[in-house]
LUMLUMVO-644366 format. One record per residue (C-alpha): residue number from 1; residue in three letters; x, y, z. Coordinates in steps of 0.25 Angstrom, whole numbers, plus 5000, padded with zeros to 4 digits. Layout:
i=NUM | aa=ala | c1=X | c2=Y | c3=Z
...
# end
This chain:
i=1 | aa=unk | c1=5593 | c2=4476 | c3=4659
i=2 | aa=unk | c1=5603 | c2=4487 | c3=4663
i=3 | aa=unk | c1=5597 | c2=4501 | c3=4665
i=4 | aa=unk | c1=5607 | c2=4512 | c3=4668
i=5 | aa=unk | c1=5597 | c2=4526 | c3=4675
i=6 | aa=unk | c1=5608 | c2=4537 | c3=4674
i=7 | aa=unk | c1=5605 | c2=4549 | c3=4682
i=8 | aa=unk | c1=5619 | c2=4554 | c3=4687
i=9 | aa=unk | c1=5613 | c2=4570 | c3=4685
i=10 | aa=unk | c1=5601 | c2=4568 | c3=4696
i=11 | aa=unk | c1=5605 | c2=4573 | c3=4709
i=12 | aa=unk | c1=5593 | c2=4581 | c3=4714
i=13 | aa=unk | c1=5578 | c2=4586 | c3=4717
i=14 | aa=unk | c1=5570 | c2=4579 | c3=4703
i=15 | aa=unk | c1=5579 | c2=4571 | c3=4695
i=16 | aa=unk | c1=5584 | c2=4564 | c3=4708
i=17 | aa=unk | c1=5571 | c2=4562 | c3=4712
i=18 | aa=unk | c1=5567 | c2=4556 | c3=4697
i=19 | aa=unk | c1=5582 | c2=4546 | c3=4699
i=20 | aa=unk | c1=5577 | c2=4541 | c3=4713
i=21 | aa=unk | c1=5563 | c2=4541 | c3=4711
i=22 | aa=unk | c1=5567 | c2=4531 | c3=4696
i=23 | aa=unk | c1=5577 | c2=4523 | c3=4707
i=24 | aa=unk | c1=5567 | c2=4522 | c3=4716
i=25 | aa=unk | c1=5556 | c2=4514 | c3=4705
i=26 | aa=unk | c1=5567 | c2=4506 | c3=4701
i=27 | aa=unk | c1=5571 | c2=4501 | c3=4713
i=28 | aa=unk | c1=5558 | c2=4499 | c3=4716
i=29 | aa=unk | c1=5551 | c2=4492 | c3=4702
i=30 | aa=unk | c1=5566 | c2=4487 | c3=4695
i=31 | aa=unk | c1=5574 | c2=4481 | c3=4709
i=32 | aa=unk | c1=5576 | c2=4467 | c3=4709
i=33 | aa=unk | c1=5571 | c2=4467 | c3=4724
i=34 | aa=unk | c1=5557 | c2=4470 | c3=4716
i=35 | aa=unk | c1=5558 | c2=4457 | c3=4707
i=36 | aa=unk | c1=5563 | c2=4467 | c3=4696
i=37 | aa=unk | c1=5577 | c2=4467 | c3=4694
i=38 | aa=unk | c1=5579 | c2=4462 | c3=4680
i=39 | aa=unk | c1=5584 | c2=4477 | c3=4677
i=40 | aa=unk | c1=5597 | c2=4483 | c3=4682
i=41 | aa=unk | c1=5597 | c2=4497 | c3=4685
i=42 | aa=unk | c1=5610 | c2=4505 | c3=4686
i=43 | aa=unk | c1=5607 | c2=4520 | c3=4694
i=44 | aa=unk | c1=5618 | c2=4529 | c3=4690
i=45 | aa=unk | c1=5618 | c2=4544 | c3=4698
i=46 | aa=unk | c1=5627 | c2=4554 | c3=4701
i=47 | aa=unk | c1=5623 | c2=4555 | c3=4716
i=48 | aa=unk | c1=5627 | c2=4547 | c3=4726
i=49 | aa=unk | c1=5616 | c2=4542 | c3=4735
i=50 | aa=unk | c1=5606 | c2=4547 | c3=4726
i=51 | aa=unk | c1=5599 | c2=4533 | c3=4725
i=52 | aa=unk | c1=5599 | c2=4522 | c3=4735
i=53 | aa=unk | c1=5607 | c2=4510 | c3=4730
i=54 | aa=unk | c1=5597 | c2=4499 | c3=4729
i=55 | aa=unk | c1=5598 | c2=4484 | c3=4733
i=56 | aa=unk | c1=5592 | c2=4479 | c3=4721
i=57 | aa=unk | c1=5606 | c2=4474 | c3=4714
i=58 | aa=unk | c1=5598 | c2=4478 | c3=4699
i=59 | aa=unk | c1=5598 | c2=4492 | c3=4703
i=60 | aa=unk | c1=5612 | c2=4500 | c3=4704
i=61 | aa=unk | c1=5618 | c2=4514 | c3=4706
i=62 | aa=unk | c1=5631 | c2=4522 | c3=4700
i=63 | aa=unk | c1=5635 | c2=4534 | c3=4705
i=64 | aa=unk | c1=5642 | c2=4545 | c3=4696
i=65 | aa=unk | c1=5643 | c2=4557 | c3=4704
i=66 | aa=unk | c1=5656 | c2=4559 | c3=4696
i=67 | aa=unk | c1=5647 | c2=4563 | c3=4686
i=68 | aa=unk | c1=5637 | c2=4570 | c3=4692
i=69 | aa=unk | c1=5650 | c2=4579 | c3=4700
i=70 | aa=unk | c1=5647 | c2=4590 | c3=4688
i=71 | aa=unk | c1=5642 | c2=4593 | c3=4674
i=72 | aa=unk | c1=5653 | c2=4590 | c3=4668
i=73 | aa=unk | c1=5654 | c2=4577 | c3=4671
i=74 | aa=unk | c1=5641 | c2=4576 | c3=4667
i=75 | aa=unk | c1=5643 | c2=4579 | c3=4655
i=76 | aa=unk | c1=5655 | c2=4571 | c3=4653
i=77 | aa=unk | c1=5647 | c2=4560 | c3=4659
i=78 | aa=unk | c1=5634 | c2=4562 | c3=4648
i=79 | aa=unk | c1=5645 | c2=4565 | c3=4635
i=80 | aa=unk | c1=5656 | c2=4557 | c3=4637
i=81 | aa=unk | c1=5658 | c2=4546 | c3=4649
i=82 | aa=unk | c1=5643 | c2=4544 | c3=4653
i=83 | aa=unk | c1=5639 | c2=4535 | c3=4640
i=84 | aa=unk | c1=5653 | c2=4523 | c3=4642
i=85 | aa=unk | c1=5650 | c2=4522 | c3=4657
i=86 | aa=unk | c1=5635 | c2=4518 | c3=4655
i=87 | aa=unk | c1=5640 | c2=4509 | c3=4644
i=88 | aa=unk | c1=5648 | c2=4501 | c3=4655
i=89 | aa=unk | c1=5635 | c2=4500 | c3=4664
i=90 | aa=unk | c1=5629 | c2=4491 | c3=4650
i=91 | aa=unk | c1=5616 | c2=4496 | c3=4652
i=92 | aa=unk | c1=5603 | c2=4494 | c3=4644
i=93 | aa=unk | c1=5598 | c2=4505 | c3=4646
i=94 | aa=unk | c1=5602 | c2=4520 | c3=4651
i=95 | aa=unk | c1=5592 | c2=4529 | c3=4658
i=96 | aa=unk | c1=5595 | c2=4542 | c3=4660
i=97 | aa=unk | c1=5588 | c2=4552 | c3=4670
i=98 | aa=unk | c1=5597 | c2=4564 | c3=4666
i=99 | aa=unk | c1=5593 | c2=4568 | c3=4654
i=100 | aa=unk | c1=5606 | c2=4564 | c3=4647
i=101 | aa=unk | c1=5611 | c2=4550 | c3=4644
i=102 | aa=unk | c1=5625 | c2=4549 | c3=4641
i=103 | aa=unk | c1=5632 | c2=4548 | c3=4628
i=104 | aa=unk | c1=5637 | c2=4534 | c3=4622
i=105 | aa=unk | c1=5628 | c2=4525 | c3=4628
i=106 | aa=unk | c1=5628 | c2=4514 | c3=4623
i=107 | aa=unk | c1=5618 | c2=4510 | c3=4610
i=108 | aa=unk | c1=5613 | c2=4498 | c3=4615
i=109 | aa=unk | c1=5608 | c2=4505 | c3=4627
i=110 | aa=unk | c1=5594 | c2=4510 | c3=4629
i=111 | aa=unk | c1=5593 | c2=4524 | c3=4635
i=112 | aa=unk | c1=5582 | c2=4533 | c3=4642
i=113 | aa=unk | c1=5584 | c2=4546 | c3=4645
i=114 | aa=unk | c1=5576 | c2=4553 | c3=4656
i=115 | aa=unk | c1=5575 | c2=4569 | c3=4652
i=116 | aa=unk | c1=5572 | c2=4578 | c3=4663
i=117 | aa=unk | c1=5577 | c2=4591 | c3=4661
i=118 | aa=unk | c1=5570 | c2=4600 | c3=4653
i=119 | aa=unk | c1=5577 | c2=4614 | c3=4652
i=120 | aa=unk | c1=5581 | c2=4612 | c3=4638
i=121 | aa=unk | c1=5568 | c2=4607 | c3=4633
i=122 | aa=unk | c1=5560 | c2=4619 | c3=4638
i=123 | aa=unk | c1=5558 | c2=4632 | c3=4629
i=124 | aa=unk | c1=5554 | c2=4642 | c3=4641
i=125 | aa=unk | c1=5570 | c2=4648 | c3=4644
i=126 | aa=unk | c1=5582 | c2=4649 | c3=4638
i=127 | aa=unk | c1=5590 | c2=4648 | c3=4650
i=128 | aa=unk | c1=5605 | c2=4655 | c3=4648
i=129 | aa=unk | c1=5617 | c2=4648 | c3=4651
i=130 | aa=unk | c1=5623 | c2=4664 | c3=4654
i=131 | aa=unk | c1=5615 | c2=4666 | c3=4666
i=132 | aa=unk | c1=5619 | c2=4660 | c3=4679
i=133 | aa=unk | c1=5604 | c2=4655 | c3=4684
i=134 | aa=unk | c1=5601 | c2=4649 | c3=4671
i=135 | aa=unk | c1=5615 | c2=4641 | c3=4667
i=136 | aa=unk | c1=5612 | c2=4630 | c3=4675
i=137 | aa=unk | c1=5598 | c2=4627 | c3=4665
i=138 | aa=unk | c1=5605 | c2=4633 | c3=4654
i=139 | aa=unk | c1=5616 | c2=4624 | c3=4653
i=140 | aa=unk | c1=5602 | c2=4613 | c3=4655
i=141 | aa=unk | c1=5595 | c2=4620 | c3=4642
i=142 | aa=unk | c1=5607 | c2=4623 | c3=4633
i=143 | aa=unk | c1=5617 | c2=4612 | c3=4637
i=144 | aa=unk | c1=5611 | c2=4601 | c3=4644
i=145 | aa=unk | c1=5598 | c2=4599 | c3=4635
i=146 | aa=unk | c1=5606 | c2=4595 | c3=4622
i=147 | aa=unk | c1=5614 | c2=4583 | c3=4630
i=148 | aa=unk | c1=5597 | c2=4579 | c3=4634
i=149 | aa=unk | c1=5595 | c2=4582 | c3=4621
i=150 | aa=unk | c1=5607 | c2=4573 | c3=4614
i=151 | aa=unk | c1=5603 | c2=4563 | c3=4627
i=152 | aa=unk | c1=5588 | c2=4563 | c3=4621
i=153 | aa=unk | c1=5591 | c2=4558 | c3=4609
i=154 | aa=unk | c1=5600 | c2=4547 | c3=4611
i=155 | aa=unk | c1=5591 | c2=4542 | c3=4621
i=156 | aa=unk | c1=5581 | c2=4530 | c3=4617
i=157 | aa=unk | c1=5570 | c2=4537 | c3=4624
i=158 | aa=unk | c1=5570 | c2=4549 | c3=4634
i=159 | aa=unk | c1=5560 | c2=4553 | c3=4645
i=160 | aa=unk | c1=5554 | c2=4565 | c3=4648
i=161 | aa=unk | c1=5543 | c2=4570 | c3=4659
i=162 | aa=unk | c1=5534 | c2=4577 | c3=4650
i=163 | aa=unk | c1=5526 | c2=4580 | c3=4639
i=164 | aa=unk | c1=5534 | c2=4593 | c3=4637
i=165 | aa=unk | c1=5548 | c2=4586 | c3=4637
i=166 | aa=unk | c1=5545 | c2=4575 | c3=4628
i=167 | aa=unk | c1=5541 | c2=4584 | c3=4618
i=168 | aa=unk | c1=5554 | c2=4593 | c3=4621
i=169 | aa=unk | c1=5562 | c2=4583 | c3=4620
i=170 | aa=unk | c1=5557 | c2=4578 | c3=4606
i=171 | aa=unk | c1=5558 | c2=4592 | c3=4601
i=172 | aa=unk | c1=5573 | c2=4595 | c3=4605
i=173 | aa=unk | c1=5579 | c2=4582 | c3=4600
i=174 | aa=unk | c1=5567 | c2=4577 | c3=4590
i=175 | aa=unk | c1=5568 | c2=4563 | c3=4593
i=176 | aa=unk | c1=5558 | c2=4554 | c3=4593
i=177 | aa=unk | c1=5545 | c2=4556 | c3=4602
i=178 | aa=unk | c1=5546 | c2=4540 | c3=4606
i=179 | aa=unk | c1=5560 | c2=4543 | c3=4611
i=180 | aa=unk | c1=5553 | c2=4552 | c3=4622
i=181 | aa=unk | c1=5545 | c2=4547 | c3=4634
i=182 | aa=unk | c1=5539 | c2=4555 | c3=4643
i=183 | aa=unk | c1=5537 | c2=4548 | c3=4656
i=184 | aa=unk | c1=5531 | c2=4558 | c3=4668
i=185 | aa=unk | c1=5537 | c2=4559 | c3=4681
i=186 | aa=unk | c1=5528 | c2=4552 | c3=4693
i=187 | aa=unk | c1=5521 | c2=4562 | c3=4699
i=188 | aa=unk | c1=5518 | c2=4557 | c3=4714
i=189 | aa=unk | c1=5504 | c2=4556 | c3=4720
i=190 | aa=unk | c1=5505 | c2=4567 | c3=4731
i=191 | aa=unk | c1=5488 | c2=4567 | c3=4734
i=192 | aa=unk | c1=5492 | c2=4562 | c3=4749
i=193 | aa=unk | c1=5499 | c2=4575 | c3=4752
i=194 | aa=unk | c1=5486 | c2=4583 | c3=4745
i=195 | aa=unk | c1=5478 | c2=4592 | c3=4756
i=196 | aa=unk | c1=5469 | c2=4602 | c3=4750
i=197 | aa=unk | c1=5466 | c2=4612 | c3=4757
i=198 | aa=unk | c1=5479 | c2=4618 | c3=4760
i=199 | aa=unk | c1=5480 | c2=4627 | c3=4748
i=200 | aa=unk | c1=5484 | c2=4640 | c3=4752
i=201 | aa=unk | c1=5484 | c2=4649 | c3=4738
i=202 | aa=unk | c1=5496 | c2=4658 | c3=4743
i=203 | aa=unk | c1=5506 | c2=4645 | c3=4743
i=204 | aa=unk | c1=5514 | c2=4642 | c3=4732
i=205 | aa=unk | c1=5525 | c2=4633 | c3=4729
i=206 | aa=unk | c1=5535 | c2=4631 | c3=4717
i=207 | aa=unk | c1=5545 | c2=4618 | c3=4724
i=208 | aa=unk | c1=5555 | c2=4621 | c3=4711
i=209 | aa=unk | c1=5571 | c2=4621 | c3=4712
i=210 | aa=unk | c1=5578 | c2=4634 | c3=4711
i=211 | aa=unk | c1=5582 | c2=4634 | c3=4696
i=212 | aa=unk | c1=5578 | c2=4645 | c3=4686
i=213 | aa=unk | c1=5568 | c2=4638 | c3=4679
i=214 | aa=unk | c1=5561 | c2=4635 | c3=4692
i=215 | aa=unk | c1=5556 | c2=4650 | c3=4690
i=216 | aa=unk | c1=5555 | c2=4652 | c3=4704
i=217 | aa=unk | c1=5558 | c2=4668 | c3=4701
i=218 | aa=unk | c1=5543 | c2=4668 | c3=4695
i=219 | aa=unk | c1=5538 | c2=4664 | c3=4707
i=220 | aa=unk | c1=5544 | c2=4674 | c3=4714
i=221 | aa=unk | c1=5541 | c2=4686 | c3=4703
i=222 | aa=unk | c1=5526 | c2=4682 | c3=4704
i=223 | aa=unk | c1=5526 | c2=4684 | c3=4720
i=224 | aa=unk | c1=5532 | c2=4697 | c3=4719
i=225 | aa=unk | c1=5521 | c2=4700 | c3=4709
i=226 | aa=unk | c1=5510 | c2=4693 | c3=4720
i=227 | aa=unk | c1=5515 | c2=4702 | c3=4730
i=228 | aa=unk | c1=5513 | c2=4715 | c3=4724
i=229 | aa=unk | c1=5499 | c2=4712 | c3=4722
i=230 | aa=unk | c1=5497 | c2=4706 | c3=4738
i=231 | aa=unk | c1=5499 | c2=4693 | c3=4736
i=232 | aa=unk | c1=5509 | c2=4682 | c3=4745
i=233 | aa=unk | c1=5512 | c2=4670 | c3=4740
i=234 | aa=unk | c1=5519 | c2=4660 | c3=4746
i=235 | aa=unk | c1=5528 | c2=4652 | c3=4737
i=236 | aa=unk | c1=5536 | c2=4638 | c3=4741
i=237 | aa=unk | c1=5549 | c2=4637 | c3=4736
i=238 | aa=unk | c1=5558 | c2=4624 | c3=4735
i=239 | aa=unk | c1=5570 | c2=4629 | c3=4726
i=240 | aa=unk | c1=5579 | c2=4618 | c3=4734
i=241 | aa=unk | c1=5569 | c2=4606 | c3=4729
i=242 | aa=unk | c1=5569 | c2=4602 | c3=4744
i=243 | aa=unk | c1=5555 | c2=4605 | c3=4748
i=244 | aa=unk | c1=5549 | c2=4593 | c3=4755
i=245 | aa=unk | c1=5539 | c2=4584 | c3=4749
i=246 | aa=unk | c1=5529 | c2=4585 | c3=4760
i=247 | aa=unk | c1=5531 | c2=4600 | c3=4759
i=248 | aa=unk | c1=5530 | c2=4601 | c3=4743
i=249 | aa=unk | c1=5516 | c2=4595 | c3=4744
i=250 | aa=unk | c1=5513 | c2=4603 | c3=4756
i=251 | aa=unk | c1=5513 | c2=4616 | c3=4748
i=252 | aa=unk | c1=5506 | c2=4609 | c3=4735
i=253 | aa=unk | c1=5494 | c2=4607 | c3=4745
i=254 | aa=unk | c1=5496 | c2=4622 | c3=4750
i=255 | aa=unk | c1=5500 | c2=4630 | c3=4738
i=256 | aa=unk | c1=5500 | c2=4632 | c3=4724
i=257 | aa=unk | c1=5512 | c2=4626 | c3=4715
i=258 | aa=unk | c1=5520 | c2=4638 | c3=4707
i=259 | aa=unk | c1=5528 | c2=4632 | c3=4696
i=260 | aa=unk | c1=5534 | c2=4642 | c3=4689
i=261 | aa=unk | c1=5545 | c2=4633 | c3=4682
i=262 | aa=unk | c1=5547 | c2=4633 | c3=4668
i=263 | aa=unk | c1=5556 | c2=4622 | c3=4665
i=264 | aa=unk | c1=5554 | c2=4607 | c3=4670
i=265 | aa=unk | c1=5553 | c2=4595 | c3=4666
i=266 | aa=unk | c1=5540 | c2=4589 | c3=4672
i=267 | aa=unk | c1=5536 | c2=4599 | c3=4686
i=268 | aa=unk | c1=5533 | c2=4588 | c3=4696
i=269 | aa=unk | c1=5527 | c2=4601 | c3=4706
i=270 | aa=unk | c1=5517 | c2=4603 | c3=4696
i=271 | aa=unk | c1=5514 | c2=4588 | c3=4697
i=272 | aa=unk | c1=5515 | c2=4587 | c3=4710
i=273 | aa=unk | c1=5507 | c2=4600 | c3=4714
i=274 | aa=unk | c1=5495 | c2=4597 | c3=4706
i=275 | aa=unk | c1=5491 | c2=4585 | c3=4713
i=276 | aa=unk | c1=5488 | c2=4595 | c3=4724
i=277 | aa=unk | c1=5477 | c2=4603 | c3=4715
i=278 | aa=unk | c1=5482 | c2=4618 | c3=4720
i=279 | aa=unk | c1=5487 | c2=4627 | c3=4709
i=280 | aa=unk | c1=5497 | c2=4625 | c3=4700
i=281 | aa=unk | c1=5504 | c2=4637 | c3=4694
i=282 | aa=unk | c1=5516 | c2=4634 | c3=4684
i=283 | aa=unk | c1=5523 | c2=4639 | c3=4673
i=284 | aa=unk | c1=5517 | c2=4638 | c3=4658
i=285 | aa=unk | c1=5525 | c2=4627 | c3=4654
i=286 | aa=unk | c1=5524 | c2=4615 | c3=4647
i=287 | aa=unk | c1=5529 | c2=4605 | c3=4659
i=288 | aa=unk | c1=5518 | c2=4612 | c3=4667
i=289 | aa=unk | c1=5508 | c2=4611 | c3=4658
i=290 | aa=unk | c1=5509 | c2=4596 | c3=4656
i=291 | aa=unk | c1=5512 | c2=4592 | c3=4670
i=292 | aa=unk | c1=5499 | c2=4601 | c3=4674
i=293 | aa=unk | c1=5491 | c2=4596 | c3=4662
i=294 | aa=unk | c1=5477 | c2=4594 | c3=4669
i=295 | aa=unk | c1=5478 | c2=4602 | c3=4682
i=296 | aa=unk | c1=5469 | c2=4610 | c3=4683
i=297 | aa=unk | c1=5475 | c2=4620 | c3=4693
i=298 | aa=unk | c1=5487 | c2=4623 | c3=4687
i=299 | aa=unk | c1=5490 | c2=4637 | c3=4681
i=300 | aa=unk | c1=5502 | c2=4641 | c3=4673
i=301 | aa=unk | c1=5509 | c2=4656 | c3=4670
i=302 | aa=unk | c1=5521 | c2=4661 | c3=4663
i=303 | aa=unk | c1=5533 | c2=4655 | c3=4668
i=304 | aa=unk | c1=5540 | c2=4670 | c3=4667
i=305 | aa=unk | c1=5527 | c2=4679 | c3=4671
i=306 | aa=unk | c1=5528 | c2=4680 | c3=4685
i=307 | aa=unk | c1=5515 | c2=4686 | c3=4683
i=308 | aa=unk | c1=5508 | c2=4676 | c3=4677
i=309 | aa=unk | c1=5512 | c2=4667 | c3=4690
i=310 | aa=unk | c1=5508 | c2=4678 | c3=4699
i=311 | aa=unk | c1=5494 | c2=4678 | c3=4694
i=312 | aa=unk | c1=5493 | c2=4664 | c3=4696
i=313 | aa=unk | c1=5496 | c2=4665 | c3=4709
i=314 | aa=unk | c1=5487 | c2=4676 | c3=4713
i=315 | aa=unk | c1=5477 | c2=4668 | c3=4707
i=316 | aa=unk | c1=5480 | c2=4657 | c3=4719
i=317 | aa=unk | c1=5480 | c2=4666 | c3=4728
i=318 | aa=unk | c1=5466 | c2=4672 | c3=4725
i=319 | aa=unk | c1=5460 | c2=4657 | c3=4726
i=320 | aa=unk | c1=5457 | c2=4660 | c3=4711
i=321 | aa=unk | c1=5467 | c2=4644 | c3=4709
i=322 | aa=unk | c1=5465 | c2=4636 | c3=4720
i=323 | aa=unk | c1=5467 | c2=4622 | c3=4724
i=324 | aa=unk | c1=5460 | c2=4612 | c3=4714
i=325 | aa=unk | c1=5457 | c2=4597 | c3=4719
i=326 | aa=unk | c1=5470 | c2=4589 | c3=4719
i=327 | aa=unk | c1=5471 | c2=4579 | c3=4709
i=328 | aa=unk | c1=5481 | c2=4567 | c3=4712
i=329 | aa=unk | c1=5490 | c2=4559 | c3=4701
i=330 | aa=unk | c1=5491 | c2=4542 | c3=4699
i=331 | aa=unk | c1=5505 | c2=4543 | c3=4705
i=332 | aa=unk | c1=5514 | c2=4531 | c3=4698
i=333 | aa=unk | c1=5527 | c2=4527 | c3=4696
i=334 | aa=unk | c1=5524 | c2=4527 | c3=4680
i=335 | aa=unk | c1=5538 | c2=4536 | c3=4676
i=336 | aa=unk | c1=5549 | c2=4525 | c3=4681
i=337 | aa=unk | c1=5540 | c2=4515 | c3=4678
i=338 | aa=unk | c1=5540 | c2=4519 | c3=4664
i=339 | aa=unk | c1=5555 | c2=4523 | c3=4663
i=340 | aa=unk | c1=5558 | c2=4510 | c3=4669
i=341 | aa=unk | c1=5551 | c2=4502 | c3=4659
i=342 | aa=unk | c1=5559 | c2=4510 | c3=4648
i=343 | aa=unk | c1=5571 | c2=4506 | c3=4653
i=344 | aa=unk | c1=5570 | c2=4493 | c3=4657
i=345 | aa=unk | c1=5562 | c2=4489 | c3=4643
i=346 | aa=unk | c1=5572 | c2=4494 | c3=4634
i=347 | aa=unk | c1=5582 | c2=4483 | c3=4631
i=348 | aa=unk | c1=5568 | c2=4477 | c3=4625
i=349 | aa=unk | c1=5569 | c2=4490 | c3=4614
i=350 | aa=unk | c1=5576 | c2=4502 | c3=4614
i=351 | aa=unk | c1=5568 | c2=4513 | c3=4624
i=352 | aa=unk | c1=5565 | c2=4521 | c3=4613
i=353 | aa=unk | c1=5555 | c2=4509 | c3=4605
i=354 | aa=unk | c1=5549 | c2=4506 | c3=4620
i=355 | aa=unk | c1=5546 | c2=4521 | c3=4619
i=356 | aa=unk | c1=5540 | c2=4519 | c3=4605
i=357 | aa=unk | c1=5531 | c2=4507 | c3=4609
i=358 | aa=unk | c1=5527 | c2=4513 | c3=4623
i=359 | aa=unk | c1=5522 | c2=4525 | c3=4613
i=360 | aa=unk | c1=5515 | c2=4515 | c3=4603
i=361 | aa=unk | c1=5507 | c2=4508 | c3=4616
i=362 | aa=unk | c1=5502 | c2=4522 | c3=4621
i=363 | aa=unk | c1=5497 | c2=4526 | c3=4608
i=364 | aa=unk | c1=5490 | c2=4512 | c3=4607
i=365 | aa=unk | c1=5485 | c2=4515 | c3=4620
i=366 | aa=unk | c1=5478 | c2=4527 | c3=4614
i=367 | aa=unk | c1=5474 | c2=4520 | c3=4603
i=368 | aa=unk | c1=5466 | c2=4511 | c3=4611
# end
């Protein structure tokens, strides 16, 4: 079997990390050097050097910067030219990890789409394609979601993260609930880099890129407010996205985790942080709701009441929230394990009746 993975849009911080990390368990579980090549696997990117070329002759790459130079092309790419020039590679499959899959693929080819952008789905703001700060996502909300959207539904089966999305996604193009899977990210077993005792309650950190979703402005209303009232928190930023691993984890063990962002997909800091059993304060969302469902130390405010979040963290400060024991997670490789047995099933039956019998077996199981 033939199976395209397109990700030509990927070229940083978490959509980079998803494409190498995906590579990376391929190569690993799929390379003929592993006794496993009966499956050939064509990468295509738009980043030179953005994956290793591999020696296993069943796993490829292709370049296309040329579409990845600007948007335009992008388009072009997505609408008109994208669909005939994966024709000629005669896949079976087609795996997108942009959100998107091009138009005029082939009908004897099985697709899977890998949704992961979730500005249009959400309800909280209505971001305006006028103002120069917001244009960016607008364009994301107005524009880019009806090409996901259009994408979603000629997709055999898409992807989501979460609970929140699947639903989303059902509700915006109201196609079937088999058609949607939602498979979690992994989440990576961090107990090794847990040391309790280090709390100090007036550190805080929010590692969140500089977007205006991110809310970081919240953050900074609420300290003004702490201030006023005597108080000095200390709040770690990384609006680059380049703060150390070692260093992250470091301030998980010694602070609490602000997460004041009211637009994500999934939240992987809220993931991460609460393997560390400190405070958790985050925007009422429903991301952040389902990825904390079960900690106990996590607290939620109004993601536009700078007051609500300044409370929060006076309470952190006065030792009323405190560090709570750290509770670590069965780490697995169970998301790329279960995508790739999507793909790699599907020339058996179409990937949206693999959905449908994947559904039928975990409802038997209940049964049971």
């Amino acid at each position: 079997m033939r199976i395209v993975v397109l990700d030509i849009a990927a070229s940083k911080t978490g959509a980079m990390s998803v494409l190498r990390d995906f590579y990376g368990y391929i190569s690993s579980t799929y390379g003929s050097a592993q006794g496993n090549g009966a499956h050939e696997w064509i990468f295509v990117t738009g980043v030179k050097d953005a994956l290793c070329a591999s020696a296993d002759r069943n796993i490829s790459i292709i370049v296309r910067d040329d579409v990845k130079a600007s948007s335009k092309n992008r388009l072009i790419f997505d609408l008109v030219t994208g669909g005939r020039w994966i024709n000629a590679l005669k896949p079976d499959v087609v795996f997108s990890l942009q959100n998107t899959l091009p138009r005029s693929l082939g009908k004897e080819i099985r697709t899977c789409l890998y949704i992961h952008q979730p500005s249009g789905f959400q309800r909280v703001k209505n971001f305006s394609i006028l103002k120069k700060d917001e244009r960016h996502i607008a364009n994301y909300q107005h524009f880019y979601h009806k090409l996901i959207l259009a994408s979603a539904k000629r997709a055999d089966i898409s992807i989501v993260q979460t609970e929140w999305m699947r639903d989303a996604l059902i509700r915006d193009t109201g196609i079937a609930p088999e058609r949607v899977r939602k498979i979690a990210p992994n989440i990576t077993d961090l107990s090794g880099y847990v040391h309790p005792g280090e709390f100090n309650a007036r550190n805080f950190i929010y590692p969140a890129s500089d977007l205006p979703y991110k809310n970081h402005i919240l953050i900074e209303e609420a300290k003004k407010l702490l201030e006023k009232r005597g108080y000095a928190p200390r709040v770690r930023y990384s609006k680059d996205g380049k703060l150390p691993r070692e260093e992250l984890f470091a301030e998980y063990n010694s602070g609490t985790l602000l997460f004041p962002s009211y637009i994500e997909t999934f939240g992987m800091p809220l993931a991460e942080a609460r393997q560390f059993g400190n405070p958790i304060l985050a925007a009422d969302t429903e991301f952040a709701r389902e990825v904390l469902d079960g900690y106990d130390n996590a607290y939620f405010f109004d993601a536009f009441d700078a007051g609500s979040l300044a409370d929060l963290m006076m309470d952190v400060m006065d030792g009323r929230l405190g560090p709570k024991t750290a509770v670590a997670v069965n780490e697995d490789a169970g998301s790329y394990s279960a995508i790739a047995k999507l793909l790699t099933s599907a020339t058996k039956y179409s990937l949206k009746q693999a959905s449908e019998d994947e559904v039928k077996e975990a409802e038997s199981d209940k049964g049971e």
